[in-house]
N, C-alpha and C positions, 0 to 999 in steps of 0.2 A: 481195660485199665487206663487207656490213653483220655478217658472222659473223665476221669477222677483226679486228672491234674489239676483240679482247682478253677478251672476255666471253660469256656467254652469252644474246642475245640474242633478246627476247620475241618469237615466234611462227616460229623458226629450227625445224628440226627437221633435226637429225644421224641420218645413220646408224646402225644399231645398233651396226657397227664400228669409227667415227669416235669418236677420245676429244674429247672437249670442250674448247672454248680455255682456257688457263691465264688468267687472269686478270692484269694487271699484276703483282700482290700476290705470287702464284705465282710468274713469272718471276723478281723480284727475290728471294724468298727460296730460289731456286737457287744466286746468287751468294752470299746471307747468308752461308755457312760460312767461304767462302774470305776473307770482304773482313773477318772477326770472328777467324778465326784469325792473319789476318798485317796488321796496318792498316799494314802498309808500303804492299799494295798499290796505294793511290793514290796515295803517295809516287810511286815507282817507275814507275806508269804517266805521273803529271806529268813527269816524267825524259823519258822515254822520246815524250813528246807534243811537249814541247819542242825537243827536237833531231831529230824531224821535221820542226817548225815551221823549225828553222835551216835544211831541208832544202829548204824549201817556196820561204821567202825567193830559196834561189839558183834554185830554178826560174823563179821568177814575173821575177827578174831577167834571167836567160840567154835561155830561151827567146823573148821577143821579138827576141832579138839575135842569133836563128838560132845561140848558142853552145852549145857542151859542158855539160850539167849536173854529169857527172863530173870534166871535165880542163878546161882546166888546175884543181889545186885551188884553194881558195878563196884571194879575193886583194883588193888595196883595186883598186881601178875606175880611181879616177887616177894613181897610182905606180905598181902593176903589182904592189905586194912582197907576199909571201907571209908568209900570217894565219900564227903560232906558234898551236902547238894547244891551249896554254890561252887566246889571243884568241879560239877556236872554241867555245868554252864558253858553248851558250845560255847566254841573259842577263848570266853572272856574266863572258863577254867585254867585252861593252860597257861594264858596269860598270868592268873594270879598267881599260878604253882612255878611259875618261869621254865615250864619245860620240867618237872621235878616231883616225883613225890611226893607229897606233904610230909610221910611218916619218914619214909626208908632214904629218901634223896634219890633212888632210882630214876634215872634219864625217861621220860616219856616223849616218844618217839614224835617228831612234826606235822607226822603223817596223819596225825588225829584230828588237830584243827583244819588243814589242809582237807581234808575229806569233807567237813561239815562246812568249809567254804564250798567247795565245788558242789555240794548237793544245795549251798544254800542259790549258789549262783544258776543251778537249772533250773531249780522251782522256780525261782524267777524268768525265765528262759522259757519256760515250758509256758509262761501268762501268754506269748506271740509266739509260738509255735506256728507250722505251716507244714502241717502232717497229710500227704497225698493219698494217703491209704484210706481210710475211713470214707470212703462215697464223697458224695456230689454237694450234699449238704449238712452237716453233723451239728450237733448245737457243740456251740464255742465251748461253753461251761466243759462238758464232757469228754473234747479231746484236751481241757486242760488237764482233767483229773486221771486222766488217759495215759498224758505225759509223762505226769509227779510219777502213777507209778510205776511205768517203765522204765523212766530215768532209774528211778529210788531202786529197782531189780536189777538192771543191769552193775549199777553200782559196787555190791558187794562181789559180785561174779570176778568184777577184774582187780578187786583187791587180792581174792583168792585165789586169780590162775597168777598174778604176777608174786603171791611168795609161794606158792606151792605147785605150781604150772599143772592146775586141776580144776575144772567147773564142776562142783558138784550135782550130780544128776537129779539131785530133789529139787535147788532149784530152777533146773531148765525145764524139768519136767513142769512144776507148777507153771513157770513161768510162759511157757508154749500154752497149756491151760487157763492161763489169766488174756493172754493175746486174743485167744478165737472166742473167749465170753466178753472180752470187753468191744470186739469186734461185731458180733451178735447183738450187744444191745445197743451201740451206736451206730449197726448197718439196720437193725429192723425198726429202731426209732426213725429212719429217712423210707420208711415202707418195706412191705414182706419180700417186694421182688428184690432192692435195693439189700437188703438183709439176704437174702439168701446167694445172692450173684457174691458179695464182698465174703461171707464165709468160706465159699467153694473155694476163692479164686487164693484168700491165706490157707488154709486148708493145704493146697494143693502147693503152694510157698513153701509150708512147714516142711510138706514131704520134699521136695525139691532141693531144699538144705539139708537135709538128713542126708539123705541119699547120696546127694551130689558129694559133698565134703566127702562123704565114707567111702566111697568111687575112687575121691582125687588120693585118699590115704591109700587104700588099698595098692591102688600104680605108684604112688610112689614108692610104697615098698619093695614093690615087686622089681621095681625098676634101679632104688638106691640101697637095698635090704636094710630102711627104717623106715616108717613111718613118718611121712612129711607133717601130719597135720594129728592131731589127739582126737579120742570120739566125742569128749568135751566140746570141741569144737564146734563137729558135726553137732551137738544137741543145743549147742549156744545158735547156730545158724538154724536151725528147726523153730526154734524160740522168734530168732527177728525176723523168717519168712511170718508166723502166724501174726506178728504184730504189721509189718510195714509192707505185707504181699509182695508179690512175684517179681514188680518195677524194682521195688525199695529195697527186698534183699538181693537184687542184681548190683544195683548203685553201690550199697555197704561192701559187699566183697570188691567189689573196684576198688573201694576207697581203702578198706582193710588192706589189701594185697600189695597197693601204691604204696602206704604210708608204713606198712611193714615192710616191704625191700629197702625204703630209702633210709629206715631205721637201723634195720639189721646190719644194712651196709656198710654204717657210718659205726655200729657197735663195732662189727668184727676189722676194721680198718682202724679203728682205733685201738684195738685189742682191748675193750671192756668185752668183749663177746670171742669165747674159746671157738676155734674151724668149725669144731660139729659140736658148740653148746647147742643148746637148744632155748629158746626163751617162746616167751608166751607168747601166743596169739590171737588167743582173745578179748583184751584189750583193746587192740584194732577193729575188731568186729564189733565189738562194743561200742565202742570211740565213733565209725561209720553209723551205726544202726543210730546212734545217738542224734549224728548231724544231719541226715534223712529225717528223720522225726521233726527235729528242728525245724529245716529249712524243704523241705518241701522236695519232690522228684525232679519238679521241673527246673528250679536253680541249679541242679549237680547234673543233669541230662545235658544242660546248658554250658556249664564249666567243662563237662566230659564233651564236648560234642559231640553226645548223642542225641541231639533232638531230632524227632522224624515228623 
C-alpha cells in the first residue's frame, strides 16, 4: 500500500516492467491542457455538480418516505403543485421563489440550495483530486469520474443519517458494489497484477470496516448497555474501505472520531446536544472519507504524524 502513495517510495523496488507511480504533480498536469485551453471547464462542471446536488436533495428527501425518486416530478411537499422548470433551477430557483413556494407560500428549507452548492463545489474539487487508493498510475479522466460519483453517494447518506440517524442499507450496499467495480476497472486498466493486488487489498478494507465497527458496537454494549455506534455505520465504513482501502479507511476513521469528539463535546457543553442524545455519525465518516479522496493518504499521514 505504501507504493500507492502517489510517489516513489524509499526502499520500494518495482519491477523492471512496472512503470513508476506518477506522482501527484504528474497526474494533474494530465488535466493541465484541457482545464488551460477551455477555463469554462469548471464553470460547467459547477453546472453540472449543482443540479446533481438538486438531484441528490430529492433523493435524501423521498427515499426515507419509501417514494419515487423519478415520479411524481418535483413538487412543493405541502400543496402538492408542480415546480415550473425554471423554480428547478439550482440555486437560481430558490432564489426567484425567495425561500417560498410559488403556490402555497410554504417556507422552503435553505438546505436545498446549500446542497447543490456543496455538490457543485466537489465536482469542482474532484477536477484535482489526489486519490491514493487507485494504484501507481490511473488515468486522471477516470479517477475524476471516480470522484463525482463517490462525492454524489456519499452525499445523500449524510443528509439522511443527520434527519433520521439511518444509512439506508440499499445505498451502502450498492455503494460498496460501485467502490470494488470502479476499483477493478481503474486497477486492471494500470495491468492484471496491478488490478488484481488493488481489488484484494479494498476487498479486504470492505470487510475490515464491517467487522471492525460491528466489534466496536458490540463492546460498547456490552460494556455501557447501548450501542456506541449504529450497523449503518458499520456498512457506511465497508463502503469507504472498498473505495479508499485499508490506508484510507484508517485515515477517515481518525479523522471521523477527531472531528466527532470535538463536535459532540462542544454540542453537549453547550446543551444543543441532550447527556445520552445521540446524534449522527456518519457524516463524519463521510466528511473523512471525503477529504482522503480529496487530498491524498500522504498529506493526512503527514498532518497525523503517521508517516513511516
Amino acid at each position: 500500500m505504501a507504493a500507492w502513495h502517489g510517489a516513489v517510495q524509499p526502499g520500494c523496488v518495482y519491477p523492471a516492467n512496472h512503470p513508476l507511480p506518477l506522482s501527484p504533480e504528474a497526474r494533474l498536469s494530465a488535466l493541465a491542457p484541457l482545464l488551460a485551453s477551455s477555463p469554462a471547464v469548471p464553470v460547467v462542471v459547477a453546472l453540472l455538480g449543482a443540479c446533481v446536488g438538486s438531484f441528490l436533495n430529492v433523493v435524501a428527501w423521498r427515499l426515507p418516505r419509501e417514494e419515487s425518486v423519478v415520479l411524481p416530478p418535483s413538487h412543493c411537499p405541502r400543496c402538492g403543485s408542480r415546480l415550473r422548470w425554471f423554480e428547478n433551477v439550482p440555486l437560481l430557483g430558490w432564489l426567484l421563489l425567495r425561500g417560498r413556494c410559488g403556490h402555497c407560500g410554504a417556507p422552503i428549507s435553505c438546505r436545498y440550495p446549500l446542497v447543490e452548492l456543496l455538490s457543485a463545489g466537489l465536482w469542482v474539487a474532484a477536477l484535482l483530486a489526489q486519490p491514493s487508493a487507485m494504484g501507481p498510475n490511473p488515468q486522471p479522466w477516470l479517477l475524476v469520474a471516480a470522484g463525482w460519483l463517490l462525492l454524489s453517494w456519499l452525499l445523500p447518506l449524510v443528509l439522511i443519517d443527520i434527519d433520521r440517524l439511518w444509512l439506508p442499507e440499499p445505498l451502502c450496499r450498492v455503494g460498496l458494489l460501485l467502490g470494488l467495480a470502479v476499483t477493478a476497472v481503474i486497477g486492471f486498466q494500470q495491468g492484471s497484477e496491478t488490478g488484481r493486488e488493488l481489488l484484494f487489498h479494498h476487498l479486504v478494507a470492505a470487510g475490515v470496516g464491517l467487522v471492525g465497527f460491528e466489534t466496536v458496537s458490540a463492546l460498547a454494549h456490552k460494556a455501557i448497555g447501548r450501542p456506541a455506534l449504529g450497523l449503518g455505520d458499520a456498512k457506511l465504513a465497508a463502503l469507504l474501505g472498498a473505495w479508499l482501502g485499508l490506508t484510507g479507511l484508517g485515515i477517515t476513521v481518525i479523522l471521523a472520531v477527531f472531528a466527532g469528539a470535538v463536535l459532540g463535546s462542544i454540542g453537549r457543553l453547550s446543551g444543543l446536544l441532550g447527556k445520552h442524545q445521540p446524534f449522527p455519525f456518519g457524516p463524519f465518516l463521510a466528511a473523512g472519507g471525503a477529504a482522503v479522496w480529496l487530498l491524498g493518504n500522504d498529506l493526512w499521514l503527514a498532518v497525523l504524524g503517521l508517516v513511516w
